[in-house]
C-alpha positions as CSV (number, residue, x, y, z in Angstrom):
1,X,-36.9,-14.8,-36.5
2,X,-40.2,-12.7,-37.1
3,X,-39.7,-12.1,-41.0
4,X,-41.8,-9.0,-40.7
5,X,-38.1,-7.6,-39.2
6,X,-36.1,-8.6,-42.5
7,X,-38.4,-6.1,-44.3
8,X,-36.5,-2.9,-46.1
9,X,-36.5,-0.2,-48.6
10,X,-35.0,-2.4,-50.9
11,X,-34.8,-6.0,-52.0
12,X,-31.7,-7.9,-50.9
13,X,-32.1,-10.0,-53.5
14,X,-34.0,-8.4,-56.2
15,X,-32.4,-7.6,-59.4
16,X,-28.7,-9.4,-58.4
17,X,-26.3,-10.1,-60.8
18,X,-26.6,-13.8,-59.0
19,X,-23.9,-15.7,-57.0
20,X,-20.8,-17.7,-58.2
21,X,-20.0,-21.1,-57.4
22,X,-16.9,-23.1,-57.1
23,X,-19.0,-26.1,-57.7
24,X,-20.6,-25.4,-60.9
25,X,-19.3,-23.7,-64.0
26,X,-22.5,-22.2,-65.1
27,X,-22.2,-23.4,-68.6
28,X,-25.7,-23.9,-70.6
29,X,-25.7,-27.0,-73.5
30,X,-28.2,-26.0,-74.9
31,X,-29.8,-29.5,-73.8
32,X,-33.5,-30.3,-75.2
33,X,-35.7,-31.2,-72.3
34,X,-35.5,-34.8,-73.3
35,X,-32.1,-34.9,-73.5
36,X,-31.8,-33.2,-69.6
37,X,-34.3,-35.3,-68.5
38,X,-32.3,-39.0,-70.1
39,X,-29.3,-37.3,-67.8
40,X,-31.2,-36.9,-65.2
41,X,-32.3,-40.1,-64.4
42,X,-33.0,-41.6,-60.7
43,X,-33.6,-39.1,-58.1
44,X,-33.9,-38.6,-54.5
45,X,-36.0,-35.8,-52.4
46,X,-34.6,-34.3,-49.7
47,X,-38.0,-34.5,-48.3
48,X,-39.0,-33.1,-45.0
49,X,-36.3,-31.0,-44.5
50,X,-35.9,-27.5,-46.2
51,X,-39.7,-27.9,-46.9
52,X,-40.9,-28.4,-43.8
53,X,-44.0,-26.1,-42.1
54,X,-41.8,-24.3,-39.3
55,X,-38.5,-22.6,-38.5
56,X,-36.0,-24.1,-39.6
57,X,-34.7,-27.6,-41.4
58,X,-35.0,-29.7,-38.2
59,X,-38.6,-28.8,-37.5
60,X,-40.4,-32.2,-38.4
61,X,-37.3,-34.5,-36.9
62,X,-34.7,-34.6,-39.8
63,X,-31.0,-33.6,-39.0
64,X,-29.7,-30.5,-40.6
65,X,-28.3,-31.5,-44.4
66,X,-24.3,-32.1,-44.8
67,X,-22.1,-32.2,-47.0
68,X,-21.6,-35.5,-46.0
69,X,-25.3,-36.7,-46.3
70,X,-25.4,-35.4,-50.2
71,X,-22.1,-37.0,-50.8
72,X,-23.7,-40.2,-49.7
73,X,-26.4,-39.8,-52.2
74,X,-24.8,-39.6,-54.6
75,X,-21.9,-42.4,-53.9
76,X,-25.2,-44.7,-53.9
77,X,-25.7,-44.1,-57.8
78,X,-28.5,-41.2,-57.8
79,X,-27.9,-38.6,-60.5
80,X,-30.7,-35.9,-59.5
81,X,-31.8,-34.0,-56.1
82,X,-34.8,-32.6,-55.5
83,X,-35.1,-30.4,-52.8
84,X,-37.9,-29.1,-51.8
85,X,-38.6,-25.6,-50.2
86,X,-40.9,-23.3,-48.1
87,X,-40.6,-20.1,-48.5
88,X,-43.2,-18.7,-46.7
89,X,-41.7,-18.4,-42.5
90,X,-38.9,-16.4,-44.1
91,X,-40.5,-14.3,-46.7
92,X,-42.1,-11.0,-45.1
93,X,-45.0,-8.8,-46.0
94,X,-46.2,-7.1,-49.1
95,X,-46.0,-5.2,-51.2
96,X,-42.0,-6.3,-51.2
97,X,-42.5,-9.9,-50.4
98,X,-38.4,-10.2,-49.4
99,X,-37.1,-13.3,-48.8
100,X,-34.5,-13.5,-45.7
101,X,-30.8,-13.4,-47.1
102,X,-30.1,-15.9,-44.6
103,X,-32.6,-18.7,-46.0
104,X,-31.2,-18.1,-49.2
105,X,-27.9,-18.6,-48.5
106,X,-29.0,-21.8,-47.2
107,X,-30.6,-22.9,-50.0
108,X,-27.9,-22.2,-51.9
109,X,-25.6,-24.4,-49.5
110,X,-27.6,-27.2,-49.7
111,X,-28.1,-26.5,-53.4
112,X,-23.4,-26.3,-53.5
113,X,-23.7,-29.6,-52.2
114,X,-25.6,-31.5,-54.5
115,X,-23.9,-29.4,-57.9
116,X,-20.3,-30.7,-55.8
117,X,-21.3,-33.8,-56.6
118,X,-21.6,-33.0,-60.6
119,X,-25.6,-34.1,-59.8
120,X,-29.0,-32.1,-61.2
121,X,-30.9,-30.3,-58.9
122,X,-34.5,-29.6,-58.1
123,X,-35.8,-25.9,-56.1
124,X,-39.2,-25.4,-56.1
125,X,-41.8,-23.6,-54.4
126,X,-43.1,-26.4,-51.6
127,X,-45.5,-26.1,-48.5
128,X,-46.7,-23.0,-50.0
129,X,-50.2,-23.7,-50.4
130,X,-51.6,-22.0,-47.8
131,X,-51.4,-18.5,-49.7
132,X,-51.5,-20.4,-53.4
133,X,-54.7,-20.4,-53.4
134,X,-56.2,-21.2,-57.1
135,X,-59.6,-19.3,-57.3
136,X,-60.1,-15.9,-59.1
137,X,-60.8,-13.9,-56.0
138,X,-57.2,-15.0,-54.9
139,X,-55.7,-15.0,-58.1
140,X,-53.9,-11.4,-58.6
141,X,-52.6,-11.1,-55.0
142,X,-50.9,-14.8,-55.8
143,X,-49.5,-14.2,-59.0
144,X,-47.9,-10.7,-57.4
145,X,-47.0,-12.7,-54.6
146,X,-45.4,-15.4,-56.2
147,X,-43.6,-13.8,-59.5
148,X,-41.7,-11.6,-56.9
149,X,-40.4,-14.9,-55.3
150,X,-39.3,-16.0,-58.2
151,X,-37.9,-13.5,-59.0
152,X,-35.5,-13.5,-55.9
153,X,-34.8,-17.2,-56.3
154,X,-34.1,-16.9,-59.7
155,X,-31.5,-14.3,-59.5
156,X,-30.0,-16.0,-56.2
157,X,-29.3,-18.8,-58.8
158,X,-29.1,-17.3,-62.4
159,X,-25.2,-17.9,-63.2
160,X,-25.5,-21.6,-62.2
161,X,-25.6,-24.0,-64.9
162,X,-28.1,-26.2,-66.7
163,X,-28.0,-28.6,-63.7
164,X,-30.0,-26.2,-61.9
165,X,-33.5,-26.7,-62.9
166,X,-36.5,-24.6,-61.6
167,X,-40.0,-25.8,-60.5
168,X,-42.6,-23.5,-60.5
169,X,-45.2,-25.0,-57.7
170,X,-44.9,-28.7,-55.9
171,X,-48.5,-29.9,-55.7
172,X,-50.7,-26.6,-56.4
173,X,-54.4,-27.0,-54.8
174,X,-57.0,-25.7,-52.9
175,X,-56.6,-27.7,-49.9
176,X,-59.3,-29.3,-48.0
177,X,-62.0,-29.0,-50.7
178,X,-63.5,-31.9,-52.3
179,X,-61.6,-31.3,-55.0
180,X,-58.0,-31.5,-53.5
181,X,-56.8,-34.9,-54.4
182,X,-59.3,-35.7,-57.6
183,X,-58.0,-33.0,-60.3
184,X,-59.7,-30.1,-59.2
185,X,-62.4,-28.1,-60.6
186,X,-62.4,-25.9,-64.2
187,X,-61.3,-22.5,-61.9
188,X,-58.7,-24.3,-60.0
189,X,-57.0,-25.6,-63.2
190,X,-57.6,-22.3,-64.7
191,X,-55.8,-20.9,-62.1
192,X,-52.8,-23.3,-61.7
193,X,-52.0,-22.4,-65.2
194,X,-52.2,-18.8,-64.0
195,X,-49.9,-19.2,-61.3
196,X,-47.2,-21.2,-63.9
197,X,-47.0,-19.1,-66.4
198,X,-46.5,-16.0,-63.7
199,X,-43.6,-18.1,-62.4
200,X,-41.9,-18.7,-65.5
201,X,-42.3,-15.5,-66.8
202,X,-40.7,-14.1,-63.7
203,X,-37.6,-16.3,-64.0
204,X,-37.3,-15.9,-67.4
205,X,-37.3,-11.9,-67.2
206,X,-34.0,-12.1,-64.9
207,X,-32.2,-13.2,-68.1
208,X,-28.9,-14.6,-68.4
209,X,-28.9,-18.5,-68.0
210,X,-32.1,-18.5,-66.5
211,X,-33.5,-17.3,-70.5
212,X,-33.1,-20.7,-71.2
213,X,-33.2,-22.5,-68.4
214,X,-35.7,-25.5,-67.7
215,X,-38.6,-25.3,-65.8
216,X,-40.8,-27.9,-64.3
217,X,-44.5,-27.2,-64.6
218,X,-47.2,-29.5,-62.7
219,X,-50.6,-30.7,-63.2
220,X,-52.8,-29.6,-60.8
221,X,-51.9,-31.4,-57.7
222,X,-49.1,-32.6,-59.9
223,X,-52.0,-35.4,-60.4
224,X,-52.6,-38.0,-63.3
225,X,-56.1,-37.8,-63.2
226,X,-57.1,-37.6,-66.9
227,X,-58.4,-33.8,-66.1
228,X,-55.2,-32.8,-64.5
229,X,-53.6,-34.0,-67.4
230,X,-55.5,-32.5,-70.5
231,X,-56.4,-28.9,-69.0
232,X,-52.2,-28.4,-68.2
233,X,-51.6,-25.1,-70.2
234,X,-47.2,-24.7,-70.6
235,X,-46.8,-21.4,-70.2
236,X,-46.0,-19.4,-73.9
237,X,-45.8,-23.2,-75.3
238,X,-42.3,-23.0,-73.5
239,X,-40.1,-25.8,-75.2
240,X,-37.6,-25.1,-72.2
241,X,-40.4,-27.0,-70.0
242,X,-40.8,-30.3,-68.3
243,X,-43.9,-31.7,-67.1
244,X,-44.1,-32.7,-63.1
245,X,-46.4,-35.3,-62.2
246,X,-46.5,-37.3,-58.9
247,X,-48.1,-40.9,-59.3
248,X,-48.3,-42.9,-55.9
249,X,-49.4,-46.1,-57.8
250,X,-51.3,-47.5,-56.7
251,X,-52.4,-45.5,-53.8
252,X,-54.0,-47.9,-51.7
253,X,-50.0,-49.7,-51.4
254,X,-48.0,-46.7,-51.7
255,X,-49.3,-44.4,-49.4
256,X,-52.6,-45.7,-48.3
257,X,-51.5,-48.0,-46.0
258,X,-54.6,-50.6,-46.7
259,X,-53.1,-53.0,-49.0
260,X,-49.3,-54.4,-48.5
261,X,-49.5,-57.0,-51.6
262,X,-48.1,-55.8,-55.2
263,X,-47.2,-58.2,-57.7
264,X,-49.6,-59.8,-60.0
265,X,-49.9,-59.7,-63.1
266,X,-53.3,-57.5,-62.9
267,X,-51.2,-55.4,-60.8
268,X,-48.4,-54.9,-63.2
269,X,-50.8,-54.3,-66.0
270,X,-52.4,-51.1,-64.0
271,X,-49.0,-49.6,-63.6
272,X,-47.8,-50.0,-67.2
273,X,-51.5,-48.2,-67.7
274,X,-50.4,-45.7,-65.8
275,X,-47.6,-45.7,-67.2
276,X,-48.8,-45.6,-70.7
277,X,-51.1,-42.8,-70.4
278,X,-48.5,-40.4,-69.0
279,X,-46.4,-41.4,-71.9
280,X,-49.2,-40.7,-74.6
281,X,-50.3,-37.8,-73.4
282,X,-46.8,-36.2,-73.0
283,X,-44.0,-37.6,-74.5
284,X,-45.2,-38.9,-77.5
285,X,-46.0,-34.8,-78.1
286,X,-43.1,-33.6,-77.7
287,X,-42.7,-33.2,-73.8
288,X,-40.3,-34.5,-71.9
289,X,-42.1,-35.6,-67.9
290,X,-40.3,-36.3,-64.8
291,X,-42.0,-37.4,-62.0
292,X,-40.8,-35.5,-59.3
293,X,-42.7,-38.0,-56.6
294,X,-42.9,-41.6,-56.1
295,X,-42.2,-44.0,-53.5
296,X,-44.2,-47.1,-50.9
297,X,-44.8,-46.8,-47.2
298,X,-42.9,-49.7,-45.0
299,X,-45.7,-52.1,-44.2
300,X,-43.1,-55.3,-43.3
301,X,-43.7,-56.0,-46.7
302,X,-40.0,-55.5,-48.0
303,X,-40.4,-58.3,-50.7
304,X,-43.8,-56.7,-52.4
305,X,-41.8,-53.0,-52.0
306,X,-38.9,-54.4,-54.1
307,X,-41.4,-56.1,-56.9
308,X,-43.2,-52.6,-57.2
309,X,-40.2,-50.5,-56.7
310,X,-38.5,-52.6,-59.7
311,X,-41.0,-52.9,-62.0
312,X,-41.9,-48.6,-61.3
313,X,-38.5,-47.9,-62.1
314,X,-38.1,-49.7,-65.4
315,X,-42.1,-48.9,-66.1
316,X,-40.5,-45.3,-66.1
317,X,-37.1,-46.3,-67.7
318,X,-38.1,-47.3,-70.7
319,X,-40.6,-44.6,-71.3
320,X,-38.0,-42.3,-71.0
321,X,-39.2,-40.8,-68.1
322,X,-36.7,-39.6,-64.5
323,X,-38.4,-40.8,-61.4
324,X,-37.3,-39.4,-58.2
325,X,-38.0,-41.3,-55.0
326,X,-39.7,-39.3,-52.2
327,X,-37.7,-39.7,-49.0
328,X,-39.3,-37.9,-45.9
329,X,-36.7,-39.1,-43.2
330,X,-38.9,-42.1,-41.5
331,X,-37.8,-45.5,-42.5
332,X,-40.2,-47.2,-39.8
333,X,-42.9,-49.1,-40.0
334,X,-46.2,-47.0,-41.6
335,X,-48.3,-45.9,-44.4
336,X,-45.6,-42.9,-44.2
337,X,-42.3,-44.9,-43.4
338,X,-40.4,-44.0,-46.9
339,X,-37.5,-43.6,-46.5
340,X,-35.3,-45.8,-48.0
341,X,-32.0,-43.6,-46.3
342,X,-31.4,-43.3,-42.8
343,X,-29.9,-39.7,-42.8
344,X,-29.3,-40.0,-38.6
345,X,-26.4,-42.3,-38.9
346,X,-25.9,-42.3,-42.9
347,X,-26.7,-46.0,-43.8
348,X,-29.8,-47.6,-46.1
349,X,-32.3,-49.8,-44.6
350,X,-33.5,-50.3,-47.7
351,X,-30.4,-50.4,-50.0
352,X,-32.4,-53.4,-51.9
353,X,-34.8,-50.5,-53.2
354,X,-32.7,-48.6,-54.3
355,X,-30.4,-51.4,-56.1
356,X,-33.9,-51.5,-58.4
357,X,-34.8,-48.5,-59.0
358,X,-31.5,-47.2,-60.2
359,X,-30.7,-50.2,-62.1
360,X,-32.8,-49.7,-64.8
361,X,-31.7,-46.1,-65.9
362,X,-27.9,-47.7,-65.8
């Protein structure tokens, strides 16, 4: 569908009352952040699918997303979802910005079938990047951009419950600068924080549930670089925040795809490093962290992928910390085989993995 034909005099979805569900009472417990985040647990992304850079969910090879496939999910022991989204092939021009009722709705479905299954859930803004640009000269028309987004997702979802939990931005970069994947520079932080705080206060001006409802904010490029980490600005010091961080560790195993050994007791000293750092510079001030990404590419290495995925797991476990396992759909053998659920026919080729990394949060 061209989006620019969804445009009208008047937002669809702007200033809703929001939508009931069957599946979820819309109570808020007035939960801390830590105490969410202990419920929350293991994860699992629904990677590659309502994120992906085209049309529609199928676009990059994954099958559309049942009932069925959630249900599976969460039979397997995973207490939080994580599902990714881009918004930007069905939200059409300025100055309205309106998202298509139909993807909505579709959200929302996949969204039904994860709250059916009495498990949290993740929406955030995904493959976005190529309009969230964080420089000045970009910086009003994104924040304009991106608060009237929020503002439609947020009041799509504002009477669902506490299970329902927002993220602001996925991994939020310049891409392809030097910069991309090593913290960014003093603007591009600037900016991320910029781009936060205009996506909270969106949500948060729809009222209702989503007053107090909590909000994942990321470093810049939802990185652990010590830069990332200290220039993070939560939006109005915020207390109904969580802080996102994505730590492929180490790299070269997880996703590099040059080393397929991980055991040693060097090795395990690095993660609880890691670990440890994420933990001092967060939690032990008062903020709870989930990290939203984290998974190891299938290099016939199933025994080393077990080691790391155990010791991750309980790394993050006992730091109090939900880990959510990013799942893009391809199980095979690759730097980017991580899938550890084969959503074609509904079985785990990897149900050793994820034995480990729930076990720890049990």
């Amino acid at each position: 569908m061209n989006v620019t034909m969804v445009q009208q005099e008047e937002n669809p979805n702007e200033g809703s009352d929001g939508f009931a569900s069957e599946f979820d009472n819309g109570d808020m417990r007035n939960m801390s952040s830590f105490e969410i985040v202990a419920e929350m647990k293991a994860g699992w992304n629904l990677g590659n699918s309502l994120d992906v850079e085209g049309p529609d969910e199928t676009f990059w090879g994954n099958p559309v997303t049942t009932r069925a496939l959630i249900d599976e999910i969460s039979d397997r022991g995973f207490n939080t979802v994580r599902v990714p989204v881009t918004w930007r092939f069905h939200q059409g021009p300025g100055p309205n910005y309106i998202v298509e009722r139909a993807w909505l709705d579709r959200v929302e479905e996949v969204v039904n079938y994860v709250r059916a299954n009495n498990m949290y859930v993740i929406i955030n803004v995904h493959h976005d990047d190529t309009w969230i640009i964080p420089t000045y000269e970009n910086g009003d028309a994104v924040k304009n951009r991106l608060s009237k987004l929020w503002t439609q997702i947020a009041n799509r979802f504002k009477n669902y419950s506490d299970y329902v939990i927002f993220e602001t931005l996925n991994e939020p970069r310049y891409e392809n600068t030097p910069e991309e994947w090593t913290g960014g520079t003093a603007e591009g932080r600037e900016m991320v924080n910029q781009y936060h705080k205009a996506g909270l206060d969106a949500i948060r001006a729809t009222g209702g549930n989503n007053s107090s409802r909590q909000i994942m904010i990321s470093t810049y490029a939802a990185s652990t670089l010590p830069q990332a980490l200290n220039d993070l600005v939560i939006p109005n010091n915020d207390d109904k925040t969580i802080i996102s961080l994505h730590s492929y560790f180490p790299f070269p195993f997880t996703l590099g795809g040059t080393d397929s050994t991980w055991g040693t007791d060097s090795d395990k000293q690095q993660l609880d490093i890691e670990m440890d750092k994420i933990k001092t510079k967060f939690i032990d001030n008062g903020k709870a962290v989930v990290l939203g990404e984290w998974s190891s590419g299938n290099q016939n290495n199933l025994s080393d992928r077990l080691v790391h995925a155990s010791y991750y797991a309980q790394a993050a476990a006992s730091r109090g910390i939900a880990s959510i396992w990013w799942d893009n759909g391809n199980s095979g053998v690759s730097n980017d085989g991580l899938a550890i659920f084969n959503r074609q026919n509904m079985t785990w080729p990897f149900g050793e993995i994820v034995d480990v990394i729930i076990e720890p949060y049990d």
